[in-house]
C-alpha positions as MATLAB code, in Angstrom:
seq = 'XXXXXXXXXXXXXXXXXXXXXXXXXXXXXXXXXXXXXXXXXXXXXXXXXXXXXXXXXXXXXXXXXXXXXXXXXXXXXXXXXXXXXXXXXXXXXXXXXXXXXXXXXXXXXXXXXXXXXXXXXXXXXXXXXXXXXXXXXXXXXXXXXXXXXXXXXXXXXXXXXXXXXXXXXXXXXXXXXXXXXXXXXXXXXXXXXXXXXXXXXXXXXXXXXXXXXXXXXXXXXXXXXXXXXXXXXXXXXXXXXXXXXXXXXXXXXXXXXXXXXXXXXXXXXXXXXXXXXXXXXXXXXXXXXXXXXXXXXXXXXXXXXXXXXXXXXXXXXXXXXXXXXXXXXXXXXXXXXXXXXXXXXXXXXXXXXXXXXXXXXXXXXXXXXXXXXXXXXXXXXXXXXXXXXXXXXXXXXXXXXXXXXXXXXXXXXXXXXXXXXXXXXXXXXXXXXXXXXXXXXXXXXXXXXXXXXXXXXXXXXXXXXXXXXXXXXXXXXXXXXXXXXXXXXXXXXXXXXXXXXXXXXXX';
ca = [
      -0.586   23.966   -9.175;
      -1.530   20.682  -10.853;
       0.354   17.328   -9.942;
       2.449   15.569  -12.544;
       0.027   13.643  -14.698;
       1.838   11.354  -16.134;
      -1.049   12.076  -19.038;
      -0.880   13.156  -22.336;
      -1.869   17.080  -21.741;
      -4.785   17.720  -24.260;
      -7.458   20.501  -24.926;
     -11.332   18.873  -26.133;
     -14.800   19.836  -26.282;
     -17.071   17.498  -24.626;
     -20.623   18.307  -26.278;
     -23.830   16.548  -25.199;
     -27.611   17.012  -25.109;
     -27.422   17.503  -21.822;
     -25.034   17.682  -19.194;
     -25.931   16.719  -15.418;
     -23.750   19.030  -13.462;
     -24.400   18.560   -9.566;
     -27.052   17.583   -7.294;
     -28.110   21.024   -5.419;
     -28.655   20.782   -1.617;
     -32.282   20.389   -2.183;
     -31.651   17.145   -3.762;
     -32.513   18.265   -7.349;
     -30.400   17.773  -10.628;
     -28.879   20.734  -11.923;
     -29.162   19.900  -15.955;
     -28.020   22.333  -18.474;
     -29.478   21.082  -22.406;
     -27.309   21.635  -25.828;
     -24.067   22.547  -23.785;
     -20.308   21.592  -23.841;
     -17.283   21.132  -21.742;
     -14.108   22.639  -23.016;
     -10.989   20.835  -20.939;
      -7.498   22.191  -20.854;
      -4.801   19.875  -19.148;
      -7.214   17.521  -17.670;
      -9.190   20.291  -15.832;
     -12.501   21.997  -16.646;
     -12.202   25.313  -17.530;
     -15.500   26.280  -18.967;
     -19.274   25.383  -19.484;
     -21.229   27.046  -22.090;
     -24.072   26.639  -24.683;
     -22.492   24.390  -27.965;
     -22.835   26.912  -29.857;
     -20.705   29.620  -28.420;
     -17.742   27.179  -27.456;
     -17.732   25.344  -30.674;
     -17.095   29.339  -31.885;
     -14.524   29.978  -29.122;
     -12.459   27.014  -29.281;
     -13.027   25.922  -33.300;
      -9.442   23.993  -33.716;
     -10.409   21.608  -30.555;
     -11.310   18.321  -30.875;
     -14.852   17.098  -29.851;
     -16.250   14.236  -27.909;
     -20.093   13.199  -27.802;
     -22.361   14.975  -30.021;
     -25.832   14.876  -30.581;
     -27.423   12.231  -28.416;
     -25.335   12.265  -26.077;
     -26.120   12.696  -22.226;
     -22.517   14.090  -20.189;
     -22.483   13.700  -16.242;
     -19.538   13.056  -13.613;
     -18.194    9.932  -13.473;
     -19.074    7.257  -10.628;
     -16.979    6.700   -7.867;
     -16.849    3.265   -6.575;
     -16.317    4.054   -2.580;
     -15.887    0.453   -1.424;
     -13.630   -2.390   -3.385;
     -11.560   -5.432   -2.609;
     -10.852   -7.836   -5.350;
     -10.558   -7.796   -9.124;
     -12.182  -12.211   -9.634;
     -15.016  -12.168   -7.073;
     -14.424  -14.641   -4.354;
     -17.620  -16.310   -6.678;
     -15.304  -17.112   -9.431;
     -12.188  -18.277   -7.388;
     -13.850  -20.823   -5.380;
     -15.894  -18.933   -2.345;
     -19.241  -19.962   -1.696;
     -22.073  -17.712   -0.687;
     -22.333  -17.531    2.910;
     -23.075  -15.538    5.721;
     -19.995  -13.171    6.181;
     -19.062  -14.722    9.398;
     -18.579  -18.509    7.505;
     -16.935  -16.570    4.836;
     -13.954  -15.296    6.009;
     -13.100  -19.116    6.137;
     -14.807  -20.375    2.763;
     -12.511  -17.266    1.487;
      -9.271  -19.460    2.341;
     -10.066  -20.823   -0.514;
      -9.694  -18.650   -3.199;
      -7.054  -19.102   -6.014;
      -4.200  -16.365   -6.630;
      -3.677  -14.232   -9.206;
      -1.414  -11.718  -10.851;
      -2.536   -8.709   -8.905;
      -2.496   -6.429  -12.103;
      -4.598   -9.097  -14.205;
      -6.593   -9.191  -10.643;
      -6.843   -5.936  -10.795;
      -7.745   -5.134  -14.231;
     -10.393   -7.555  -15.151;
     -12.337   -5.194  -12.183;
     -11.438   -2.554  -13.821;
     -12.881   -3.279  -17.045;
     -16.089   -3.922  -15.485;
     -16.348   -0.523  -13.355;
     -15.272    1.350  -16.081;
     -17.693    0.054  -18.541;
     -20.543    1.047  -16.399;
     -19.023    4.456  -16.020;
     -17.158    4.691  -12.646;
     -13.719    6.789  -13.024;
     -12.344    6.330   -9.465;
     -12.447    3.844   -7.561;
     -11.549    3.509   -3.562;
      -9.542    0.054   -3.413;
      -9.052   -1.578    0.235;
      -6.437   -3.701    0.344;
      -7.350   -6.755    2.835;
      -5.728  -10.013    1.075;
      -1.816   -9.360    1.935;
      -0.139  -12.206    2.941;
       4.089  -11.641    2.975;
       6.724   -9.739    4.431;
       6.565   -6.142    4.240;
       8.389   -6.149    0.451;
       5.874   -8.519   -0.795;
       3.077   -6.602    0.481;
       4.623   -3.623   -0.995;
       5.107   -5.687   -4.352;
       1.329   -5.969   -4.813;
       0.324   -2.498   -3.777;
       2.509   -1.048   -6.303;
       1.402   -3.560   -9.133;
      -2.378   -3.073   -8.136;
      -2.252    0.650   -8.343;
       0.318    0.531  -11.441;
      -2.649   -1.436  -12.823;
      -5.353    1.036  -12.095;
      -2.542    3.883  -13.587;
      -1.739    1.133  -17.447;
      -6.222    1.413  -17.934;
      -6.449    5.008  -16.989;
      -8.588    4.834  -13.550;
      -8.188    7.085  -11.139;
      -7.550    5.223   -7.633;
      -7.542    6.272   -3.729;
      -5.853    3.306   -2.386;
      -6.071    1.892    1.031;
      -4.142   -0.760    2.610;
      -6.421   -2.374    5.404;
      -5.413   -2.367    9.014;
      -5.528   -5.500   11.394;
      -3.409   -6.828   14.231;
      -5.974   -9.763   15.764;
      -8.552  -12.011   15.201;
      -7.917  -12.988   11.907;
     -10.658  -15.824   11.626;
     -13.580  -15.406   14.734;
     -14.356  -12.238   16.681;
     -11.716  -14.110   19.123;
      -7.668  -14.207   18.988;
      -5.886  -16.417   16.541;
      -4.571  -18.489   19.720;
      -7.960  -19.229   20.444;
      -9.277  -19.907   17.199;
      -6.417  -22.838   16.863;
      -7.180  -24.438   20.630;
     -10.436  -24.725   19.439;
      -9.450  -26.905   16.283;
      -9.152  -30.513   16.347;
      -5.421  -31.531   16.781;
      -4.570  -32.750   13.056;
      -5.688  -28.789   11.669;
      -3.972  -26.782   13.981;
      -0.471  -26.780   12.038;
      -1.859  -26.128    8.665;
      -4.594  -23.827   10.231;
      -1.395  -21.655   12.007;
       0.667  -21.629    8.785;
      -2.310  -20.173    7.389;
      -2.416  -17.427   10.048;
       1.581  -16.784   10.440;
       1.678  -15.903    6.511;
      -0.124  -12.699    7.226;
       2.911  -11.572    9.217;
       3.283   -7.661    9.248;
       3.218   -6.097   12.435;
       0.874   -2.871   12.940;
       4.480   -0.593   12.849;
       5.041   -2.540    9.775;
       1.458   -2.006    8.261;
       1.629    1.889    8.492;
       4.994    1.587    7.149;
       3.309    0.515    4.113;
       0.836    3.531    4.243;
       3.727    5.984    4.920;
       5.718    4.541    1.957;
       2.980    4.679   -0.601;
       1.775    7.799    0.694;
       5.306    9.600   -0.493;
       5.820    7.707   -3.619;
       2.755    8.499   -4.901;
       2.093   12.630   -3.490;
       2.797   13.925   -6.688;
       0.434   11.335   -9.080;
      -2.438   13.533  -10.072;
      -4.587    9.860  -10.744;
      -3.711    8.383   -7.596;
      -4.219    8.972   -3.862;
      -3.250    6.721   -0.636;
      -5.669    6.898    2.760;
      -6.107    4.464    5.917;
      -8.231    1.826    6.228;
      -8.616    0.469   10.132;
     -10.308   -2.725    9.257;
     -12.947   -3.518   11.813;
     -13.287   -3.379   15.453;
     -12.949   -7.177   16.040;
      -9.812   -7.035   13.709;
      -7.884   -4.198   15.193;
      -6.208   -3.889   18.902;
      -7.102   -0.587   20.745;
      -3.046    0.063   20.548;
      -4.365   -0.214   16.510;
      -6.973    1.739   16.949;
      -5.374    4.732   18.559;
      -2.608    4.264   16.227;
      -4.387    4.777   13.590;
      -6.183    8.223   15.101;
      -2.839    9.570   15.713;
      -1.310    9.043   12.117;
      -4.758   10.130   10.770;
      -4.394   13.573   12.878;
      -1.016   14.139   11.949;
      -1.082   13.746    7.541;
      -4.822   14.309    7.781;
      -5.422   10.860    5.885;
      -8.995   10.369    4.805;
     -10.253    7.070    7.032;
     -12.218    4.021    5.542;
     -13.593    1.507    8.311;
     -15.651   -1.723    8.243;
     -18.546   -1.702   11.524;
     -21.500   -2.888   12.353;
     -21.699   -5.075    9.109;
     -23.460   -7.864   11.023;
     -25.243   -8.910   14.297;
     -22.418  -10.891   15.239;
     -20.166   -7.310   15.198;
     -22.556   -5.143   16.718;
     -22.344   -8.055   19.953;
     -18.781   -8.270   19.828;
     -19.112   -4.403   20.512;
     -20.696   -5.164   23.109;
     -19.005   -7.520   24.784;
     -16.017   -5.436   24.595;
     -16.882   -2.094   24.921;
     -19.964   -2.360   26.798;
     -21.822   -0.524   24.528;
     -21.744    1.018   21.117;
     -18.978    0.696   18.270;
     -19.376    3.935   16.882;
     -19.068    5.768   20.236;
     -15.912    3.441   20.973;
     -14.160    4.600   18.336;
     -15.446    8.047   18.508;
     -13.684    7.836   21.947;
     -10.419    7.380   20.316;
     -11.008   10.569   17.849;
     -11.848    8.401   14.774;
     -14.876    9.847   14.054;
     -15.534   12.891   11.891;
     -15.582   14.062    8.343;
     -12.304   12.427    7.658;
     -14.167    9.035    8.014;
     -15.925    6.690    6.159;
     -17.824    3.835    8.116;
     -18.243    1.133    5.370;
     -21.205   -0.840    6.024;
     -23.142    0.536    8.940;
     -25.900   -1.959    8.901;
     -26.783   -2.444   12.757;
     -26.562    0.774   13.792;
     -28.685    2.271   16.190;
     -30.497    5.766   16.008;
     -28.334    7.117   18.449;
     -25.515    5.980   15.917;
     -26.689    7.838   13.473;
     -27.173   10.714   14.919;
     -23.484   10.501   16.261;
     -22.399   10.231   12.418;
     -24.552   12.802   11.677;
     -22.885   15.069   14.616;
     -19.834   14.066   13.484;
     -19.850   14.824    9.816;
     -18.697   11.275    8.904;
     -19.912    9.850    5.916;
     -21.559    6.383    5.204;
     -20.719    3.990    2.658;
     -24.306    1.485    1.996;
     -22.495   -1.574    0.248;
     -26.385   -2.883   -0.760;
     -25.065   -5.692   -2.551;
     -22.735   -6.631   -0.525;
     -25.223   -6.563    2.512;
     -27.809   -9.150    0.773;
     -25.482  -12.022   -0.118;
     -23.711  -12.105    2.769;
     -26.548  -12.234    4.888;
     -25.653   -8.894    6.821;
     -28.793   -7.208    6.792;
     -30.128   -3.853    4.979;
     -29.000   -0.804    6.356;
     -31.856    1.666    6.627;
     -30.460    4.338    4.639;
     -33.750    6.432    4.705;
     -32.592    7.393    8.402;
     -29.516    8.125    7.285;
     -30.755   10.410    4.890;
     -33.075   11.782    7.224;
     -30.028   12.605    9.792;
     -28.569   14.398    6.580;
     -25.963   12.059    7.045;
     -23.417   11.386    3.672;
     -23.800    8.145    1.861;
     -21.601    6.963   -1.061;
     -22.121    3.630   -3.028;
     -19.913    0.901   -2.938;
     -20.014   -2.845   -5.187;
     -17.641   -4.504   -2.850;
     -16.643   -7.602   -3.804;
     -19.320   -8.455   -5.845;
     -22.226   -6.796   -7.132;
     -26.087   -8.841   -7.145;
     -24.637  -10.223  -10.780;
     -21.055  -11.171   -9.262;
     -19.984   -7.764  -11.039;
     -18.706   -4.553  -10.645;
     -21.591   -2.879  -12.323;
     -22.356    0.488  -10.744;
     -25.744    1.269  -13.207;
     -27.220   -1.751  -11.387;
     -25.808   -1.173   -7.591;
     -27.536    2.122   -8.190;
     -30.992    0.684   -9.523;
     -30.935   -2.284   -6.597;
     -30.886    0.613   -3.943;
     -33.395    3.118   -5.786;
     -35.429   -0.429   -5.371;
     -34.620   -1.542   -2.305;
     -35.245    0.960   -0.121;
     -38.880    1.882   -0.766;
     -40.552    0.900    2.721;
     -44.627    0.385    2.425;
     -46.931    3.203    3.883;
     -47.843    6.282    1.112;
     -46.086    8.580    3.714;
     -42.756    6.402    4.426;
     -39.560    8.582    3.194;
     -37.784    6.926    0.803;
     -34.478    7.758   -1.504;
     -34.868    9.516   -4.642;
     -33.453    8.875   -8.011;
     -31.119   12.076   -7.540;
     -29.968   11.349   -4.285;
     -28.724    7.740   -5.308;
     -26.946    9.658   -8.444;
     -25.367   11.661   -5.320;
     -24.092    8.588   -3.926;
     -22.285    7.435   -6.749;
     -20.868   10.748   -7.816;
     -20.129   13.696   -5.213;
     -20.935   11.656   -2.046;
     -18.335    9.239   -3.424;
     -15.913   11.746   -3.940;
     -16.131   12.964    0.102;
     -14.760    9.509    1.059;
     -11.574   10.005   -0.850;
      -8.968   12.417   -0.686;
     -10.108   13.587   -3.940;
     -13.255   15.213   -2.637;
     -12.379   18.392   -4.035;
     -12.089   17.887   -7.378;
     -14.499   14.985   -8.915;
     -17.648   14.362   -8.460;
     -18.970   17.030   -9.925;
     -19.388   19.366  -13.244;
     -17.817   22.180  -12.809;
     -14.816   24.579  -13.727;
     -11.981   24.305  -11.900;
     -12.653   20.259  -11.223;
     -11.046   17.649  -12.957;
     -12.348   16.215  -15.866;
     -13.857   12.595  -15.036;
     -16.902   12.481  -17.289;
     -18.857    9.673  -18.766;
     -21.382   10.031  -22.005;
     -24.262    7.783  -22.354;
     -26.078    7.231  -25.498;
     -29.577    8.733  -24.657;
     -31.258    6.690  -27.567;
     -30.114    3.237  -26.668;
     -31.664    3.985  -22.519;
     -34.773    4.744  -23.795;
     -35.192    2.901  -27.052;
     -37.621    2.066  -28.390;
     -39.926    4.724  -26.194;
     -39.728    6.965  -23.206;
     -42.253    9.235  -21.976;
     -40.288   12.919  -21.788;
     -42.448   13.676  -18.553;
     -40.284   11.616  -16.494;
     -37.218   13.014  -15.398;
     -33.524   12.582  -16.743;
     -32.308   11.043  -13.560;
     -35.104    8.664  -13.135;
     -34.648    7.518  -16.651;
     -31.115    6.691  -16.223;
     -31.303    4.632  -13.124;
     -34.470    2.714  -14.336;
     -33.581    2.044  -17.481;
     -29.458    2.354  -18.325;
     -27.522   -0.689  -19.174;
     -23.854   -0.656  -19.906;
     -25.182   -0.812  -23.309;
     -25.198    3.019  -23.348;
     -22.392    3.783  -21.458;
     -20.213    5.283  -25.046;
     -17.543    7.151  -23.710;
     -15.877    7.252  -20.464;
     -13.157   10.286  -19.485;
     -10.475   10.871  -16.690;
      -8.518   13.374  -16.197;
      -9.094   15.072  -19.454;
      -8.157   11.682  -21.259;
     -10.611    8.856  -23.353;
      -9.905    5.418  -21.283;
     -13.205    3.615  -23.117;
     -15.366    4.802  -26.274;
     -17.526    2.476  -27.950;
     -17.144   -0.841  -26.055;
     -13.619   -0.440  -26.474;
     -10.521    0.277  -23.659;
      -8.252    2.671  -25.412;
      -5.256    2.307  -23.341;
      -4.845   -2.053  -22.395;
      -6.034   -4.457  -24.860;
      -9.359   -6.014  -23.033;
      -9.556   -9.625  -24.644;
      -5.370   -9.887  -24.060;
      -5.882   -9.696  -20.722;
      -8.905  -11.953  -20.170;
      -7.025  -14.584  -21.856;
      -3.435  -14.176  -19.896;
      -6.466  -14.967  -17.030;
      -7.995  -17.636  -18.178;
      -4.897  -19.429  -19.059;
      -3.266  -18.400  -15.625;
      -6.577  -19.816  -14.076;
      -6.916  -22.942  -16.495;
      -3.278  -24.543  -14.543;
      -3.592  -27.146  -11.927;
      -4.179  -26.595   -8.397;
      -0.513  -26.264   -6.952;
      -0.037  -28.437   -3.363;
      -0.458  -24.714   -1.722;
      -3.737  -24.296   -3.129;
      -4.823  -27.698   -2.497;
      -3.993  -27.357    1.187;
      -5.914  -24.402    1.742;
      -8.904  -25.379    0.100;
      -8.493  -28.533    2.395;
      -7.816  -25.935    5.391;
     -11.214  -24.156    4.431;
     -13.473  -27.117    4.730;
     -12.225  -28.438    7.598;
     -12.076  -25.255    9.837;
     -15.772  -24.286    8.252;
     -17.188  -26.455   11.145;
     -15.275  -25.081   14.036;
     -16.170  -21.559   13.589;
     -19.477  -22.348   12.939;
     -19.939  -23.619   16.116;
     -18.131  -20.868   18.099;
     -21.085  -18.681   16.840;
     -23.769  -20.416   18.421;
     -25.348  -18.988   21.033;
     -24.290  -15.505   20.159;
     -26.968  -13.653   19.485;
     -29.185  -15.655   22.034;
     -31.189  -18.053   20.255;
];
């Protein structure tokens, strides 16, 4: 039985030239030419030739037409922020050095936040999106407050949303406790430094409080899903850890963790654990198909194989990874180890966007190692990523990410003429085309749930310009004393954790 939309319940045909349906297990595109999608209630219920549906079902309205190329929508399986840390103040730096440049960063409405995002992912076709929720300073109502408004945002423009509040419960600024972060400040930052620190004040009882009440308000919200999201090693306590194992266990909670982003992590593993991350938390029963290890860069063969053993999926954040200095994961032995991988922008794509078309083209690109007889990814298995691989990281696995009956109807329709105008060689395959050469240009019509959120450069449901102006005047203000004193608080700590890297990775 479906869950209460909230949606206006519709029938439509959704005709196209071609409709991508799946990516088989042999990593080819299953493509059916001059077909349709008829959609009752949000959900599929049939795929047929044009001609025989447009008969069956004459009094239903159409989407696409001639031109047009249908195929499931994207799935963004890794996001933060709506204003990239970029645009609100955050230098580029290695991710380490980041966490304090990010002190920095200017607040805003979290639906405006959240929308201006939005817009962008949805405009380069991605229907869901997996949000993890790390900036949550407050008491436990606060943090509640901006859950609800972020999601309530995703819910006004008509994205479907598996939201995930992010675990931590130490070491909030170095791979070392907050008390020792502060001794090793010079005297005059150490108050500002801890009233920095103290403002992210909810206990770990109190932080899966916040999944528990989400989770319940929200069980019956076809377009919106809540899961766990243990933070990192370095960030969570093993109390944390096993915490979060049990609670996983007992609602069977789809997991999404940070590891092995960077060097520096992959050390800290060590010098905790005495060995490897992955196998630490596999210890604690964290590891299997109801995980998602976000990142992954450092891993070692044996860690992939463990994921592979395991079931768990990987989420390759490829933009992410290069300007932040982490590394590039080295996804063809992933793919080799038939591990899972899903695609995820992060906070900020190789264009300080949300733009899934070109996350998927920069790791087609990327990951092409020299030697004729190196493996490498294929143009269908990156579509994979960003469609049913996605979907496994969510709760939603079962029903997007794919064209078929029975699944619900997140579709987007690109204009085939504007990818390959003003020529394209017909030898080379759909799926090739589309990741070499699509723009969000010809990304016409986008679908969830049965329902048009964006058709021709326009957002149906929230009036796009509105909104970028309500930010831009928000954002034009001046600094308030609170902002001013953490951008002071960023510079001056920069320095001291700086230095407590040095050394680390023996050089």
């Amino acid at each position: 039985m479906l869950k209460i939309l909230g949606l206006l319940m519709h029938k439509n045909l959704i005709v196209a030239d071609a409709l991508v349906i799946e990516v088989d297990s042999n990593n080819e595109p299953i493509i059916i030419e001059n077909s349709a999608v008829f959609v009752k209630d949000g959900i599929i219920k049939e795929i047929g030739p044009i001609i025989e549906l447009r008969q069956k079902y004459q009094s239903v309205p159409e989407i696409g037409g001639n031109g047009m190329v249908a195929m499931p929508g994207f799935i963004n399986a890794h996001h933060h922020v709506g204003l990239t840390p970029f645009q609100l103040g955050a230098r580029d730096q290695p991710l380490e050095l980041w966490f304090a440049e990010r002190v920095k960063m200017r607040d805003l409405c979290p639906r405006l936040d959240t929308l201006f995002s939005a817009f962008e992912m949805i405009s380069s076709g991605v229907t869901t999106v997996q949000h993890l929720q790390s900036r949550a300073p407050g008491n436990l109502p606060s943090v509640l407050d901006r859950a609800n408004k972020i999601i309530s945002a995703y819910s006004e423009v008509g994205m479907r949303v598996s939201y995930s509040f992010a675990l931590r419960d130490q070491n909030r600024m170095i791979y070392e406790s907050d008390e020792k972060f502060i001794d090793l400040l010079p005297s005059q930052l150490r108050s500002s430094a801890s009233n920095y620190l103290r403002s992210f004040c909810l206990s770990l009882d109190e932080q899966l409080e916040v999944f528990n009440i989400l989770k319940s308000k929200y069980k019956d919200n076809d377009l919106i899903e809540v899961q766990l999201a243990p933070a990192n090693l370095h960030w969570l306590s093993d109390r944390a850890l096993e915490s979060t194992a049990k609670i996983a266990e007992k609602t069977g909670a789809k997991l999404h963790m940070h590891l092995l982003e960077t060097p520096y992590q992959a050390e800290y593993a060590k010098r905790r654990t005495g060995g490897s991350a992955l196998e630490f938390i596999d210890g604690l029963g964290l590891l299997g198909p109801q995980m998602t290890i976000g990142h992954g860069v450092w891993m070692t063969n044996d860690d992939i194989a463990l994921m592979s053993n395991r079931g768990a999926c990987l989420c390759h954040n490829c933009s992410s990874n290069l300007r932040l200095k982490s590394g590039i994961t080295d996804i063809n032995s992933f793919l080799n180890e038939k591990v899972p991988i899903a695609l995820g922008i992060d906070e900020a794509g190789i264009n300080d966007d949300r733009d899934m078309l070109q996350e998927m083209r920069l790791a087609l690109t990327l990951h092409r190692p020299a030697g004729h007889q190196q493996s490498f990814p294929r143009a269908a298995q990156i579509f994979k990523m960003a469609t049913e691989n996605g979907a496994l990281t969510t709760p939603f696995s079962e029903s997007i990410g794919k064209l078929k009956t029975g699944m619900s109807a997140d579709i987007v329709l690109f204009d085939w003429k504007d990818i390959t105008w003003p020529y394209q060689d017909n030898d080379i395959p759909l799926l090739d085309v589309l990741l070499r050469r699509a723009k969000r240009s010809s990304v016409k019509t986008v679908v969830v749930g049965g329902e048009i959120i964006y058709k021709d450069g326009c957002f149906v449901k929230v009036n796009h310009k509105n909104i970028l102006d309500q930010i831009h005047y928000d954002l034009s203000r001046k600094y308030t004393p609170k902002e001013l004193n953490l951008r002071d608080v960023s510079k001056n700590i920069l320095s001291t954790v700086e230095k407590f890297y040095l050394g680390w990775l023996g050089k």
